[in-house]
C-alpha positions in Angstrom: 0.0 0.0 0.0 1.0 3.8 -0.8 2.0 6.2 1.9 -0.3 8.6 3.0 1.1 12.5 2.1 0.2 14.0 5.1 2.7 11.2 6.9 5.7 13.6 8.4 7.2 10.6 10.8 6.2 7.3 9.0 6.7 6.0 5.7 6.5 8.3 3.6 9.1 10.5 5.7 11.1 6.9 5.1 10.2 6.9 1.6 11.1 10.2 0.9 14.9 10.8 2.5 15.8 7.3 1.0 14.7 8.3 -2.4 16.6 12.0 -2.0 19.5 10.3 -0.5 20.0 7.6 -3.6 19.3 10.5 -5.7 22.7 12.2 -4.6 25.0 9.2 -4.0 23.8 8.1 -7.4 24.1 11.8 -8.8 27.8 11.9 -7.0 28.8 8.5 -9.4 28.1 6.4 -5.9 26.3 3.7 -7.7 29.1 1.0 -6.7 28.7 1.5 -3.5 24.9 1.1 -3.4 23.5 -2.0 -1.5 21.4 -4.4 -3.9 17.9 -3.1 -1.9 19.3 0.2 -2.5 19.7 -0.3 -6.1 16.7 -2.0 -6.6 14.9 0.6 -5.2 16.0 3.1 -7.4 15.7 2.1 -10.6 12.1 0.5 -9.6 11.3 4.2 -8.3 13.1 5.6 -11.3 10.7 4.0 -13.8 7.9 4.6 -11.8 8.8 8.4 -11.6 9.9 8.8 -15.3 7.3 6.9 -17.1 4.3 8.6 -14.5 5.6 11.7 -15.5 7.4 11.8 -18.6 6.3 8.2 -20.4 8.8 5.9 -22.3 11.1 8.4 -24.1 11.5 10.2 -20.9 13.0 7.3 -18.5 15.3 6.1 -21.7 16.8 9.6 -21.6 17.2 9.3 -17.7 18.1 5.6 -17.4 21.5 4.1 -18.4 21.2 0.4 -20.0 22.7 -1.3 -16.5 19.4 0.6 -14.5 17.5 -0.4 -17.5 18.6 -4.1 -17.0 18.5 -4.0 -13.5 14.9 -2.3 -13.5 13.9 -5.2 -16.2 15.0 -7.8 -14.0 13.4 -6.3 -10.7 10.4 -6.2 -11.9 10.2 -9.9 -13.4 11.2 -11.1 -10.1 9.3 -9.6 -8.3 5.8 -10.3 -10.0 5.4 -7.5 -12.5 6.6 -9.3 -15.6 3.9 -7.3 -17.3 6.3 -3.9 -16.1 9.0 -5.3 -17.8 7.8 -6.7 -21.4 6.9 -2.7 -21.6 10.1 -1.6 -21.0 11.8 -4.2 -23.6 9.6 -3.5 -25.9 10.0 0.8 -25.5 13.7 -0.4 -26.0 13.4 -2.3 -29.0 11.6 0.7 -30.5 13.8 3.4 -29.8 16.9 1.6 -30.0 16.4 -1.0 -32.7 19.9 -2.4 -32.7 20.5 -2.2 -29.1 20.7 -0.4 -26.0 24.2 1.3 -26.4 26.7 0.6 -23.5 27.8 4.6 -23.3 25.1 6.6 -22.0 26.5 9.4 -23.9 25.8 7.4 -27.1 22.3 6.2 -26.0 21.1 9.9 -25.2 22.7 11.0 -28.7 20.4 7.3 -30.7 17.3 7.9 -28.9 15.0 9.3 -31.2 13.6 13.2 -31.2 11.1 15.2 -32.9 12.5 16.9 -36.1 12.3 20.9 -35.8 9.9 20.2 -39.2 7.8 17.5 -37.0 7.4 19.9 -34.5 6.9 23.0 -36.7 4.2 21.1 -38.9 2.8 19.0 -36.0 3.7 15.6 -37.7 3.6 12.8 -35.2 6.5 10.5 -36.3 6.1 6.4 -36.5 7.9 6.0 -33.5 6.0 7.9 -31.2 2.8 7.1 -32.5 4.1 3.7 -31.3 5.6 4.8 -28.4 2.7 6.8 -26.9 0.4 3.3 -27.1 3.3 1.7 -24.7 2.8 4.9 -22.6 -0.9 4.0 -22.8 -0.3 0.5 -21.8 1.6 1.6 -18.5 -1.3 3.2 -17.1 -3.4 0.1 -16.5 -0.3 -1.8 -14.4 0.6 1.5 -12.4 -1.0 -0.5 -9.4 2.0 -3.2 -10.0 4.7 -1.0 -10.2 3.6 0.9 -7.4 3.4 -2.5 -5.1 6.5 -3.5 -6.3 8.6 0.0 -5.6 6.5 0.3 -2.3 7.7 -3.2 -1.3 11.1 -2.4 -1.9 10.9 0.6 0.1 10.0 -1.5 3.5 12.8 -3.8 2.9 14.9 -1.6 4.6 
């Protein structure tokens, strides 16, 4: 179950200064020295944030390919298989020969609107398709929100 907002001492409090505090270590290149719970955690919680907010194009923008992997496999093992078909398949799309290694090179291959797509409000193929995986995601919030809850107890 969600915390409540109006929670200043419980778990939300909880949920709140662990989520800022991976934000930073992970921010200041700690990510090595992340527990697995802790990692876990944030890249369920990343997804969850990005793809709530943003969609799709906005958590590959955010996410490097080992969060990506290790969101992929979070959710699989943890009962939200469903969680992570979606996010191979929004890889698949937007990177069609694979997930590039360098971060650098996977912000610079993931697709963007063309200044003439956005000057003559074309909708490009691969948003089209991109915004019915967006679609998709809303329907299994309630399973990625147990499974980055759950994770959030765990410690």
């Amino acid at each position: 179950m969600a915390p409540h907002a109006d929670d200043q001492n419980g778990p939300i409090a909880h949920f709140n200064e662990r989520w800022i505090t991976l934000v930073e270590r992970v921010r200041l290149n700690q990510w090595d020295t992340l527990s697995p719970a802790d990692r876990a955690f944030y890249v369920a919680n990343l997804v969850r944030g990005c793809v709530m907010r943003g969609g799709l194009h906005a958590y590959f923008a955010q996410a490097p390919k080992r969060h990506v992997r290790l969101a992929t496999e979070v959710f699989r093992s943890r009962g939200a298989p469903q969680v992570s078909a979606l996010l191979e398949e929004a890889e698949l799309l937007l990177f069609p020969e694979g997930l590039p290694d360098d971060f650098a090179a996977q912000c610079e291959r993931l697709p963007s609107w063309t200044d003439r797509e956005l000057e003559l409000d074309i909708e490009p193929a691969w948003s089209t398709k991109l915004d019915a995986l967006n679609q998709a995601f809303r329907p299994i919030a309630a399973s990625v929100d147990k499974v980055v809850f759950g994770l959030a107890e765990e410690t």
